[in-house]
C-alpha positions as CSV (number, residue, x, y, z in Angstrom):
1,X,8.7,20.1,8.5
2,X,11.8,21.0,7.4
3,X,13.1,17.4,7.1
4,X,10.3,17.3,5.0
5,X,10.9,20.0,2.6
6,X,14.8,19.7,2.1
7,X,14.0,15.6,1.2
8,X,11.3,16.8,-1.3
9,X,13.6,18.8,-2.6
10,X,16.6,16.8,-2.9
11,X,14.2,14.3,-4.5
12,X,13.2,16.7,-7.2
13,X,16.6,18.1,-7.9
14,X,17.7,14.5,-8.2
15,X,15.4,13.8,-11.4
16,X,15.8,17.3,-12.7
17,X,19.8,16.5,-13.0
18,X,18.9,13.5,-14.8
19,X,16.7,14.9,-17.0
20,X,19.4,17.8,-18.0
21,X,22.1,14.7,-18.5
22,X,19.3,12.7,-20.8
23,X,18.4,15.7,-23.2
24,X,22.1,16.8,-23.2
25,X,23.3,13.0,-24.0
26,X,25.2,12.9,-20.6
27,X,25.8,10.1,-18.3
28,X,23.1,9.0,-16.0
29,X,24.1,10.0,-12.5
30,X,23.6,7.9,-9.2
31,X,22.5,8.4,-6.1
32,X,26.2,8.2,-4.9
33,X,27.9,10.5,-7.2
34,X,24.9,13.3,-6.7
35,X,25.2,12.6,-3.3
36,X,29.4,13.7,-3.1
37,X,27.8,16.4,-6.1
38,X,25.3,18.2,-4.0
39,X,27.9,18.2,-0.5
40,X,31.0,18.8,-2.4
41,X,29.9,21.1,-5.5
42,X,26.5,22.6,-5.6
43,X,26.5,23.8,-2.0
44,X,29.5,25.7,-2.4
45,X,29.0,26.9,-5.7
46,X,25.1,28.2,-4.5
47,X,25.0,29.8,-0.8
48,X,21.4,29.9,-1.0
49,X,20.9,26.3,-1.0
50,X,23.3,25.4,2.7
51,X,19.7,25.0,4.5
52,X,20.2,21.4,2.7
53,X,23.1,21.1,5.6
54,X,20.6,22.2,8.3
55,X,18.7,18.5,9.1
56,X,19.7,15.1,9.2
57,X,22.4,14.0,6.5
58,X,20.7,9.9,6.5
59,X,17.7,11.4,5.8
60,X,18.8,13.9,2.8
61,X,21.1,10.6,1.5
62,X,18.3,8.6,1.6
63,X,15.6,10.5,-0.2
64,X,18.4,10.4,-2.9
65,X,18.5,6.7,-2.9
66,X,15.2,6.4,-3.3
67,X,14.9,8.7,-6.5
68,X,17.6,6.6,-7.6
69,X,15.5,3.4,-6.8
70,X,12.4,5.0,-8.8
71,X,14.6,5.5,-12.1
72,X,16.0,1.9,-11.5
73,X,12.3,0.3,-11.7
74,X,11.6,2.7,-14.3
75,X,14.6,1.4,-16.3
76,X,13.7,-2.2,-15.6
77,X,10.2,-1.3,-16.7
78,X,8.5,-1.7,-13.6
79,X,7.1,1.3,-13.2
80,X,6.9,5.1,-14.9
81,X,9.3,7.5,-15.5
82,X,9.6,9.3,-11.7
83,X,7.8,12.3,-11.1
84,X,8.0,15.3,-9.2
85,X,7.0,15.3,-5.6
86,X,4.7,18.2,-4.5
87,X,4.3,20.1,-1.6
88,X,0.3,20.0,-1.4
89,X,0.5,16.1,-2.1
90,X,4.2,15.0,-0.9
91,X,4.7,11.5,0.2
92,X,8.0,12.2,1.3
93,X,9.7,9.9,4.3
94,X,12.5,11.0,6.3
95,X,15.1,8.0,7.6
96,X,16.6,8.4,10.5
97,X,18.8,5.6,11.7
98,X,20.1,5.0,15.2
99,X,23.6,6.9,15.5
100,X,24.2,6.6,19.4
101,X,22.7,4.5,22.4
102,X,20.4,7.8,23.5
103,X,18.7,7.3,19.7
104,X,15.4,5.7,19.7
105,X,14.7,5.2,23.6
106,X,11.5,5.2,24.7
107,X,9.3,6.5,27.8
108,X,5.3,6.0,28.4
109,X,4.1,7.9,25.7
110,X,7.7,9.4,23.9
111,X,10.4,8.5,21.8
112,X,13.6,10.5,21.1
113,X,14.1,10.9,16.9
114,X,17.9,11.5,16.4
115,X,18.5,15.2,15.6
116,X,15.1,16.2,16.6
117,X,14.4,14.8,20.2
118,X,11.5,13.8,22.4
119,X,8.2,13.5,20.4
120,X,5.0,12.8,22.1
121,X,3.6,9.7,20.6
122,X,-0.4,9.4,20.3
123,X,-0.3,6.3,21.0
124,X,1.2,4.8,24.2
125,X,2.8,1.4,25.0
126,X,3.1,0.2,21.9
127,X,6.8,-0.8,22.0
128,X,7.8,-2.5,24.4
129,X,10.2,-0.6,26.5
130,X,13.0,-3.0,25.7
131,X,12.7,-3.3,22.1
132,X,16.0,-3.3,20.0
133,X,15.3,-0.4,17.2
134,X,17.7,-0.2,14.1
135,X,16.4,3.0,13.0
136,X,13.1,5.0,12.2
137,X,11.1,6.2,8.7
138,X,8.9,9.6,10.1
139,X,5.8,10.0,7.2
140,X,3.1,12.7,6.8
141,X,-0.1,12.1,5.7
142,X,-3.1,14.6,6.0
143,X,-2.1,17.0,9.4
144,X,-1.0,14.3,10.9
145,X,2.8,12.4,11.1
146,X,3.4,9.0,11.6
147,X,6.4,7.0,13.1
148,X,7.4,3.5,11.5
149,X,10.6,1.8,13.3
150,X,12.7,-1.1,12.4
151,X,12.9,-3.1,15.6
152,X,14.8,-6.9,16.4
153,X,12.2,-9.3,17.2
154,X,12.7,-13.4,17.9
155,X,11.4,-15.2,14.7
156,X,7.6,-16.6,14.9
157,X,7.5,-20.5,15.7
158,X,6.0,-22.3,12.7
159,X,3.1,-23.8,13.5
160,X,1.9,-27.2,12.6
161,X,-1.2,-27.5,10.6
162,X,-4.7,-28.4,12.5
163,X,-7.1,-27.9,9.3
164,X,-7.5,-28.5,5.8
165,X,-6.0,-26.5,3.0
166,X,-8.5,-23.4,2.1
167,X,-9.5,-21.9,-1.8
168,X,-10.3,-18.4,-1.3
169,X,-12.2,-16.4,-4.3
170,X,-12.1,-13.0,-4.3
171,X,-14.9,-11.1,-6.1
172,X,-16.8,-7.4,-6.1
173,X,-20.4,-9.0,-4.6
174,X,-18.4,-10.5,-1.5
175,X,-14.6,-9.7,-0.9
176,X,-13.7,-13.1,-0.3
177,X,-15.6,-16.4,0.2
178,X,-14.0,-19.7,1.5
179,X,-14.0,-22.7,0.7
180,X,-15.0,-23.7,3.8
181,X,-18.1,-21.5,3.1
182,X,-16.9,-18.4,5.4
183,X,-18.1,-15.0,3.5
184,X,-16.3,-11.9,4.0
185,X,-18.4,-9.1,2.7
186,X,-17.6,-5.9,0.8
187,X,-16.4,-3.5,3.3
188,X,-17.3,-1.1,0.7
189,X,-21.0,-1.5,0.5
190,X,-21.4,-0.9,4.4
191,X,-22.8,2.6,5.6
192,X,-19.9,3.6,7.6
193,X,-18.1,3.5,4.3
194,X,-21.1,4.8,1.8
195,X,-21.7,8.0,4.4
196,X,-17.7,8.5,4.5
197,X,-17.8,8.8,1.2
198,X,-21.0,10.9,1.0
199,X,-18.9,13.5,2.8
200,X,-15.7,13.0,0.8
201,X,-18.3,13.9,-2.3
202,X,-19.6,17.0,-0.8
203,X,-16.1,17.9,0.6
204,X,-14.7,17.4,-3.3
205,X,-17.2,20.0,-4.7
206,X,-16.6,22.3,-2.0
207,X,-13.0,22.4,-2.8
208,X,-13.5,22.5,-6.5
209,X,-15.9,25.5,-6.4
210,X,-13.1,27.2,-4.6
211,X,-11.0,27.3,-7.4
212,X,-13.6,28.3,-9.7
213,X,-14.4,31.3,-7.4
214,X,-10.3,31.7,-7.5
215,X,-10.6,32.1,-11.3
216,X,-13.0,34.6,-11.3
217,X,-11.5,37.0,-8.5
218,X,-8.1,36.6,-10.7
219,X,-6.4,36.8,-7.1
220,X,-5.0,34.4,-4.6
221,X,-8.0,34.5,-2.5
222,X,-9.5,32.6,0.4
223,X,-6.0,31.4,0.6
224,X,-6.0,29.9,3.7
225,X,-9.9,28.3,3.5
226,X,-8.8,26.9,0.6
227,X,-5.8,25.0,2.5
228,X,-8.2,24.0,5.5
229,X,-10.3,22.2,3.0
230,X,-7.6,20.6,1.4
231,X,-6.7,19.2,4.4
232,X,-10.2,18.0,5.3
233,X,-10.7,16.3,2.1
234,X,-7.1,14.5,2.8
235,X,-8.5,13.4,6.1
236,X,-11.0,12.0,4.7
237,X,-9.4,9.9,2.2
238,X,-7.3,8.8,4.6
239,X,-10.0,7.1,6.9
240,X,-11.5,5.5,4.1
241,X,-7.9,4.1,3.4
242,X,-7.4,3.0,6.9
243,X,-10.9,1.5,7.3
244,X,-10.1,-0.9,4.2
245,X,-6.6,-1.8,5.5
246,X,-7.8,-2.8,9.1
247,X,-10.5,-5.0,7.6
248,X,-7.9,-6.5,5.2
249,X,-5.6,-7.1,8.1
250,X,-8.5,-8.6,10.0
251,X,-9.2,-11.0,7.2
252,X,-5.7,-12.5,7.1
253,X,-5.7,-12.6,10.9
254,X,-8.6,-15.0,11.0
255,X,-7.2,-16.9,8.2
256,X,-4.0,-17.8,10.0
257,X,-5.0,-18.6,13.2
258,X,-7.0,-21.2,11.8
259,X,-3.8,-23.0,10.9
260,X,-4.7,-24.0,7.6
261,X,-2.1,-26.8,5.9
262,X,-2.2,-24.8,2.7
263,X,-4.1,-21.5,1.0
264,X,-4.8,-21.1,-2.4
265,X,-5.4,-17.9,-4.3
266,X,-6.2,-16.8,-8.3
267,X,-4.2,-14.5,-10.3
268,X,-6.2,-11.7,-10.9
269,X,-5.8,-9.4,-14.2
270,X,-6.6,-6.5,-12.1
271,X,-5.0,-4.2,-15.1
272,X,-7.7,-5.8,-17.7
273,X,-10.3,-5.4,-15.4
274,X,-10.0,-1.8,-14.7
275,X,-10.6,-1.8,-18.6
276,X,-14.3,-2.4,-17.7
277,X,-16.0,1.6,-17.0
278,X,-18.6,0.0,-15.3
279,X,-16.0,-2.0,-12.7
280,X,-13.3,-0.4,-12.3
281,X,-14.1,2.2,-9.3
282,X,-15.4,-1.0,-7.7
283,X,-12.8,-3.0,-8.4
284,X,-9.8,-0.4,-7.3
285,X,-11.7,-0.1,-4.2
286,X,-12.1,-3.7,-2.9
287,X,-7.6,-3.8,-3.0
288,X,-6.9,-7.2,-4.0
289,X,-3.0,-6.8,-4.8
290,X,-2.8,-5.3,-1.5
291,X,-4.6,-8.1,0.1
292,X,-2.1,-11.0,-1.7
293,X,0.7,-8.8,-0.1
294,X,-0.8,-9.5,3.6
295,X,-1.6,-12.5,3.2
296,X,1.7,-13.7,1.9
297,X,3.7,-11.4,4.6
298,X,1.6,-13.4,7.4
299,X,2.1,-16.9,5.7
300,X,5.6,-16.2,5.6
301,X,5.8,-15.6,8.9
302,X,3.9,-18.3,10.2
303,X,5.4,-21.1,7.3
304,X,1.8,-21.7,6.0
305,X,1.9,-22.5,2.2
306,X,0.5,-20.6,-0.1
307,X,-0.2,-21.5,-3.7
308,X,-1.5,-19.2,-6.6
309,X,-3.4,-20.4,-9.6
310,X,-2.7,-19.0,-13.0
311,X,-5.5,-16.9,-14.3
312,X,-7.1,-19.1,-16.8
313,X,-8.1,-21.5,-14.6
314,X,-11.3,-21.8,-15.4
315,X,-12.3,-22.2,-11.5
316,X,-15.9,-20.6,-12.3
317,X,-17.0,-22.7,-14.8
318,X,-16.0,-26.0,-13.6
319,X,-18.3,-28.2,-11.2
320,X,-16.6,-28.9,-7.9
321,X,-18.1,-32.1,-7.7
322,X,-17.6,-33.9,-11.3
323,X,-15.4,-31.3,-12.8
324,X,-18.0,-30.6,-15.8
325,X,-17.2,-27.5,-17.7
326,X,-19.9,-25.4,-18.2
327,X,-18.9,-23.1,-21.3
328,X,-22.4,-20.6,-21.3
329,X,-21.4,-19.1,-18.0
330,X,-22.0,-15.5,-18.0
331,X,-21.0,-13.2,-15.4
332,X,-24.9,-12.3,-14.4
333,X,-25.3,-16.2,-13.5
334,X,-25.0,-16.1,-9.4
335,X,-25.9,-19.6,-8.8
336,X,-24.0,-22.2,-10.3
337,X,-26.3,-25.2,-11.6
338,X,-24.3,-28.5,-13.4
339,X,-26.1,-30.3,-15.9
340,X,-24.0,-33.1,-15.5
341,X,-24.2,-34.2,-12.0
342,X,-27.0,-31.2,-10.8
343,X,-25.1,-30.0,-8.3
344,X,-26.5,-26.8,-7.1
345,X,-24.6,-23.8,-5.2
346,X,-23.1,-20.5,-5.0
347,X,-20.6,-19.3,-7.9
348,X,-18.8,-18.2,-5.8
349,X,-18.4,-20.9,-3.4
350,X,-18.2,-23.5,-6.4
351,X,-14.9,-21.4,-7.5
352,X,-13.5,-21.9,-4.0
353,X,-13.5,-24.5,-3.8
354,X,-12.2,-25.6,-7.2
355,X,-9.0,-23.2,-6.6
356,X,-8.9,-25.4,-3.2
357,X,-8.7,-28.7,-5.3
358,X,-6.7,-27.3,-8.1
359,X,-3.3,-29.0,-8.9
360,X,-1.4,-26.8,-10.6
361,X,0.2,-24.2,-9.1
362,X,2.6,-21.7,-8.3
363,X,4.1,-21.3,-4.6
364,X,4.6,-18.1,-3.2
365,X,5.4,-19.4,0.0
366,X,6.6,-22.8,0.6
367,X,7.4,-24.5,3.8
């Protein structure tokens, strides 16, 4: 925990410098020069702050670097300006990299963490006992801490292609329908996930009527309550998060193994259609960024092309079977009926498989 708190606040000291220097019209300061700052200056100059010295110096350098990566993106206009991290919600990493052979080795259920030691692992067998590890990124979420390592593994053999090419449309109804007419359903709409969030609700108002009753008191009270529930609701969000991931993960799993020649996807405008009140809870839900970043990790892997069509393909609208545009298609019409040829079938499916047949293209992965 203490690794924790020191990279939190190494973080936030980092952008606090930078702010001073930007309102004083000083120079912006990297990670490098804060980093020989805070060792050679600031600790000596401020005796209360050696418990910086106290944990691991790879992990205090590189929560600098990544504040200094933050204000880089934010500069390039990739993201916002950085913000502070917080102690109730932190999302602070610790990096430990692999100083010495007795780093990283493993047992049944344990792994030593350089400058900490033997940690009992939840899980057991889960690296193989003669795994090659480069280093390890320790993460909290909720009450619990999790364990990412960096291992050397031989490179996947690419795989020849036993099926056709596959158009998959992603939507709100249905996650993701095939072209091949496979339907993957909204994860979202199941009860496992309705009643999880049932409880999250219930969980929510609990905790916010114990701040109200904090106002009224005027005191710090139920103090500890307060922080079990906190950590309940926490818990809770993150089952909901892992439930979606694993059935994301599962998706792309099937999808590779059947060895497709090539897989097609459509840019989404996730951002304008978050504009939509109506949509947008729905629509943050279902993950679809996420999803393209699976998929194209996996097809990467396994040298399977993958090919994204712009977003004004008009891969609803147009018959899969004579390529007749139908311009009065709403987004209420379910069924997709050509006046042209009659064809007959799912809007869903017809977009499929147009974004199967498209032609042009951009590759994300080519082989």
């Amino acid at each position: 925990m203490r690794t924790f708190g020191v990279c939190r606040y190494v973080y936030n000291m980092y952008i606090a410098t930078n702010r001073v220097n930007y309102e004083e019209d000083r120079k912006f300061m990297s990670g490098y020069d804060f980093s020989k700052w805070l060792n050679n200056v600031h600790t000596k100059q401020n005796q209360q702050d050696l418990w910086i010295k106290t944990v691991s110096s790879k992990a205090v350098k590189q929560s600098i670097m990544n504040a200094e990566r933050a204000y880089k993106n934010f500069f390039k206009g990739l993201s916002k300006h950085p913000r502070f991290k917080k102690k109730a919600r932190q999302d602070v990493k610790a990096y430990f990299p692999k100083n010495g052979k007795g780093d990283f080795s493993l047992k049944r259920h344990q792994i030593k963490i350089p400058t900490i030691g033997w940690v009992t692992l939840k899980e057991f067998n889960y690296l193989p006992q003669d795994a090659i590890i480069k280093s390890g990124t320790v993460s909290q979420k909720a009450d619990r801490f999790y364990i990412s390592v960096l291992c050397e593994v031989p490179d996947c053999i690419k795989q020849s292609p036993e099926s056709e090419g596959i158009g998959i449309d992603l939507g709100i109804k249905d996650f993701a329908m095939m072209s091949n007419g496979d339907v993957y359903e909204n994860m979202n709409k199941t009860d496992k996930v309705r009643k999880l969030e049932k409880r999250l609700k219930q969980a929510q108002r609990k905790l916010s009527r114990s701040y109200e009753q904090n106002k009224k008191v005027g005191e710090n009270c139920y103090f500890n309550n307060r922080q079990k529930q906190i950590c309940r609701v926490q818990k809770l969000h993150q089952r909901l998060a892992n439930i979606r991931e694993n059935y994301q993960k599962n998706i792309v799993s099937e999808l590779v193994k059947t060895k497709p020649a090539f897989i097609t996807l459509e840019e989404l405008n996730v951002r304008g259609m978050m504009k939509n009140r109506h949509l947008s809870k729905a629509i943050a839900k279902q993950g679809f960024f996420h999803f393209r970043t699976k998929l194209q990790m996996k097809c990467e892997a396994y040298g399977i092309e993958l090919r994204l069509v712009n977003r004004f393909y008009p891969s609803s609208k147009l018959c899969s079977a004579c390529g007749h545009k139908k311009v009065d298609l709403t987004l209420k019409d379910r069924v997709y009926e050509c006046v042209n040829c009659h064809q007959v079938l799912d809007r869903d499916l017809n977009a499929a498989m147009n974004l199967k047949q498209a032609t042009e293209y951009e590759l994300l992965v080519s082989v």
